[in-house]
C-alpha positions, -999 to 999 in steps of 0.1 A, spaced: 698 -326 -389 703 -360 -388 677 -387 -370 706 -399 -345 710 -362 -335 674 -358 -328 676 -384 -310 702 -375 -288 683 -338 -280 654 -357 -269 670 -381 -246 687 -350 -229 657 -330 -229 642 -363 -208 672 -364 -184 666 -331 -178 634 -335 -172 634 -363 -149 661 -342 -127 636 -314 -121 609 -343 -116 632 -362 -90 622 -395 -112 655 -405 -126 668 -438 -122 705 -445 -108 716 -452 -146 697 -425 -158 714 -399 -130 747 -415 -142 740 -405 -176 733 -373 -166 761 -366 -149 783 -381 -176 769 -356 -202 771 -326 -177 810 -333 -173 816 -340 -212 815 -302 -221 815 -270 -196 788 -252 -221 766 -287 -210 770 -274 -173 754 -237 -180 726 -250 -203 718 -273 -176 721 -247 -153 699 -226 -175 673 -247 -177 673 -256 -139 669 -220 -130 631 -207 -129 638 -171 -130 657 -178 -162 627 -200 -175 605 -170 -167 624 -146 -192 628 -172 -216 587 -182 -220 587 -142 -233 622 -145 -253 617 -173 -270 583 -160 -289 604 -141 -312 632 -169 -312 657 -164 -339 680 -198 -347 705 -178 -365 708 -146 -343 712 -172 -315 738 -192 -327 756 -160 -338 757 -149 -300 771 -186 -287 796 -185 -308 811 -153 -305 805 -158 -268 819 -195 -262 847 -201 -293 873 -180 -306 867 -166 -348 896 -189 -360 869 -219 -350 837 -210 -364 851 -226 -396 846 -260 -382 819 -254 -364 794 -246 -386 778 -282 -386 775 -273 -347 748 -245 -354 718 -272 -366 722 -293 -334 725 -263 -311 695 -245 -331 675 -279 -330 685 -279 -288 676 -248 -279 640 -254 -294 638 -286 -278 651 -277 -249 636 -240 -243 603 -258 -250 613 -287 -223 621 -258 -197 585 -242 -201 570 -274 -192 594 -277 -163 584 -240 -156 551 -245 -157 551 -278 -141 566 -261 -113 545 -229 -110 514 -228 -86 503 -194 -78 521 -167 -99 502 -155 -122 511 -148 -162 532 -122 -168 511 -114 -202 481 -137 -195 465 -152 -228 431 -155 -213 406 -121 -219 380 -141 -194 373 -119 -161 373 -158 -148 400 -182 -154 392 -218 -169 400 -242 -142 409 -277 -151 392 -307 -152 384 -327 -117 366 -358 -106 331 -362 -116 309 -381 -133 273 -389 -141 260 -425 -126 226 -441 -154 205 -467 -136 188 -495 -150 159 -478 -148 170 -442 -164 175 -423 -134 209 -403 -132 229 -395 -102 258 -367 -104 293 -384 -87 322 -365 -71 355 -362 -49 333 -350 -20 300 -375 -22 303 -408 -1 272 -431 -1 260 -467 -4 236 -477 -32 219 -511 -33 207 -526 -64 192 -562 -71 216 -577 -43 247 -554 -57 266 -528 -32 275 -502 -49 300 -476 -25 311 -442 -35 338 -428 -17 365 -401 -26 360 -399 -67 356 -440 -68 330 -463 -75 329 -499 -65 305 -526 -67 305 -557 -46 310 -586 -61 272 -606 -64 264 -637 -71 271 -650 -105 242 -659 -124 224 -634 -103 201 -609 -111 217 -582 -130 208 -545 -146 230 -523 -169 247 -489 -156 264 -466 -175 292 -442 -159 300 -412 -181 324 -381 -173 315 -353 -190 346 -324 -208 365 -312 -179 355 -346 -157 379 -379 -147 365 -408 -125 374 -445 -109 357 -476 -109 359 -507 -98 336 -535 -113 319 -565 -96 347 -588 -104 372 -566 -90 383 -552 -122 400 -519 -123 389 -489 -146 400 -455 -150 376 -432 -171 390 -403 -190 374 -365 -198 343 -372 -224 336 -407 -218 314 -435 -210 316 -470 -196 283 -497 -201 281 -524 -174 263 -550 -156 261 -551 -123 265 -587 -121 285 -605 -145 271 -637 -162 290 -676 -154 305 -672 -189 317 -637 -199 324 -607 -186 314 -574 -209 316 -538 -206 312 -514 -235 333 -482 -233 330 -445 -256 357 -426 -252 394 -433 -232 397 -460 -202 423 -478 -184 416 -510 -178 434 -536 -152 412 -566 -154 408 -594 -126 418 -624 -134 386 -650 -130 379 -685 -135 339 -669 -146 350 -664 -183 370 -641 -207 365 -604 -202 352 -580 -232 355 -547 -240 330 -536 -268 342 -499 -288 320 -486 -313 329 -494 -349 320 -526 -344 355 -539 -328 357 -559 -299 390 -559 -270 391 -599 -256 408 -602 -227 425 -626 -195 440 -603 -167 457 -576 -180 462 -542 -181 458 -520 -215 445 -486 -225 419 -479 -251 409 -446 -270 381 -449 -289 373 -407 -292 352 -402 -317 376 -370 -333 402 -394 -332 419 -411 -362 405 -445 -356 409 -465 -321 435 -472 -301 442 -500 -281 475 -500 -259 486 -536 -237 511 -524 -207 509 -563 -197 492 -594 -199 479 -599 -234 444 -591 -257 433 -602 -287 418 -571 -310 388 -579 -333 368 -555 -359 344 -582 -373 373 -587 -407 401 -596 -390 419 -602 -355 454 -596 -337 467 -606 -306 490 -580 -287 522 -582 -270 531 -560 -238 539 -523 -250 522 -525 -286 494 -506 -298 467 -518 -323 452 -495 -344 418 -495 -364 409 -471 -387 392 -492 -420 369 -520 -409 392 -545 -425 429 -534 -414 444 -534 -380 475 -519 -377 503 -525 -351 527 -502 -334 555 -524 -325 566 -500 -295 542 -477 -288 551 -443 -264 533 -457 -233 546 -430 -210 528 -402 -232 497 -426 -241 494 -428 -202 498 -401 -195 463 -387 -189 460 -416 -159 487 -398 -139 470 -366 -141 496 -346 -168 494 -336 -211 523 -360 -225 529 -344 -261 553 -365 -284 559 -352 -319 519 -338 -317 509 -313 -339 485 -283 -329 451 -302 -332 460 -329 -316 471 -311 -287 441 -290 -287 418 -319 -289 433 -332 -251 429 -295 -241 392 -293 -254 383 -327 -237 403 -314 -204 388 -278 -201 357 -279 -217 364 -256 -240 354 -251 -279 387 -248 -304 382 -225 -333 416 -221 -360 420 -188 -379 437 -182 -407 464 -207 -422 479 -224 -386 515 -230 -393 530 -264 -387 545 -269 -350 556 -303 -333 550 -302 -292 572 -323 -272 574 -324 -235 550 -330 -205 529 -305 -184 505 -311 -153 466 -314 -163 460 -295 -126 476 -258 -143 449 -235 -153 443 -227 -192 461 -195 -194 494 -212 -183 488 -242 -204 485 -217 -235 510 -192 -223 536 -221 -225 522 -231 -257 527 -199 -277 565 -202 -272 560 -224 -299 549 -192 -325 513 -206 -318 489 -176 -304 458 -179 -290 427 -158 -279 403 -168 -252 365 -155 -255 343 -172 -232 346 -212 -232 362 -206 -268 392 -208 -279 409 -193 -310 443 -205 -323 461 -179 -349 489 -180 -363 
């Protein structure tokens, strides 16, 4: 199939989507509409897709998917035998579509479901595995831990700081600078998401499996935090000095109010910084870049930094507004994000075939559905206790 024709599957499979989502703009529902008058078969497959009973049959249909069988059946059923000459080409897009789009539908289907329960349920557990929810682990200066969550609201004084807890966030008051300051630490554990907002008013979101280091009073000069893990960073603009984000590895995030992403997982192939606005300068002790809005840095040697020109902020932020945003990922990079999410061990059996996941689901779905949706894909999966087993 050719690039453009991909291309044009997954913009559909987006429109469609953002119909079911209600988050298309007026030019994108224009679009839409355009492509659902160009052909009547456009109208059914939308139709299709839109239809949750139909979604239902098709999560256990398409597990023994066949392209060619398929094809065979829409066209006898859609064009007369003197055609199916000319449209042979026709059976690589519509194979490619139904793929693509029978995988966007679970997502929409599963997006969509809240209470029904899996027809064949993947999980063995007499318990389900719940997803991940707001909670953390506060460190003192002095060593002592606090646990955080949704449902804890309390004041905390330390050295002259304010520190407020208060429906899954954590803010400090902004102290004198100069002041007397200590170093917290703020780490979620798997299956754990939490809020923070630092002394300079500086806004941080803190993924599954991660930690952010931080006074609680920043210095006249600088501003530094040091983060393990994913965040989400918008940063206050202040006349106190340039703020800093250390990672490990040595490499360094300099910063002057913006907002930007960074993924610094240790299972993850290098680390990622992501500028939604504003602009950063990325150091690794060899060598230095400065990033525009929407490009991603990327260090994986000490001495290279790569750029991505235009980086896929809607699935690298995805996390942020609580959903799994998969573009062109292959099995364990999705089950890393589940692992983080669900707490849950991954074990692979046997020789895992190749598969590509596209699409978006809600991070609030229990496992089973998550995998149910996922072994569409020919992916299965077996769930003892807090592990899970992929098999071809």
């Amino acid at each position: 199939m050719e690039h453009k024709d991909t291309i044009f599957l997954q913009r559909i499979a987006y429109l469609v989507y953002g119909y079911q989502q209600q988050s298309l703009t007026e030019t994108e529902q224009a679009e839409l509409g355009a492509w659902l008058e160009a052909a009547p078969e456009n109208r059914v497959f939308f139709d299709q897709l839109t239809d949750t009973a139909i979604l239902q049959r098709r999560l256990q249909q398409y597990r023994h998917f066949d392209a060619n069988a398929g094809w065979e059946i829409f066209r006898d059923r859609h064009y007369p035998a003197a055609a199916k000459g000319r449209l042979r080409h026709i059976y690589y897009r519509w194979a490619a579509a139904a793929a693509l789009l029978l995988l966007l539908g679970t997502g929409i289907y599963l997006s969509r479901r809240s209470t029904t329960r899996p027809v064949h349920p993947v999980a063995v557990n007499t318990s389900p595995i719940l997803p991940g929810s707001t909670k953390a682990i506060l460190t003192l200066a002095d060593g002592s831990t606090m646990p955080l969550d949704s449902n804890a609201s309390q004041v905390i004084t330390q050295q002259g700081s304010i520190v407020k807890l208060n429906n899954g966030q954590l803010q400090y008051s902004a102290a004198q600078p100069g002041g007397a300051y200590s170093l917290n630490t703020l780490t979620t554990p798997r299956g754990g998401q939490f809020r923070l907002t630092l002394p300079d008013g500086t806004r941080v979101w803190l993924n599954a499996a991660s930690a952010i280091t931080y006074p609680t009073a920043f210095s006249q000069d600088k501003r530094e935090v040091s983060v393990k893990g994913e965040a989400y960073f918008e940063v206050a603009g202040e006349p106190q000095g340039p703020f800093r984000v250390n990672t490990d590895h040595q490499s360094t995030i300099d910063v002057l109010g913006t907002s930007f992403n960074v993924n610094a997982y240790p299972d993850e192939q290098g680390i990622a910084t992501t500028l939604i606005r504003g602009a950063v300068k990325v150091n690794n002790g060899h060598a230095s870049r400065v990033l525009l809005p929407g490009q991603q840095a990327r260090i994986t040697s000490p001495d290279q930094i790569g750029i991505i020109a235009h980086a896929d902020t809607t699935a690298i932020l995805a996390w942020k507004r609580e959903a799994f945003y998969f573009h062109d990922a292959d099995i364990p990079a999705v089950m890393r994000q589940l692992a983080r999410w669900y707490d849950v061990n991954i074990i692979y059996a046997g020789n895992i075939p190749v598969r590509r996941f596209q699409g978006e689901i809600q991070r609030r779905l229990p496992l089973s559905d998550v995998l149910e949706g996922l072994e569409t894909t020919g992916v299965h999966f077996r769930v003892q206790g807090r592990n899970i087993i992929v098999e071809p």
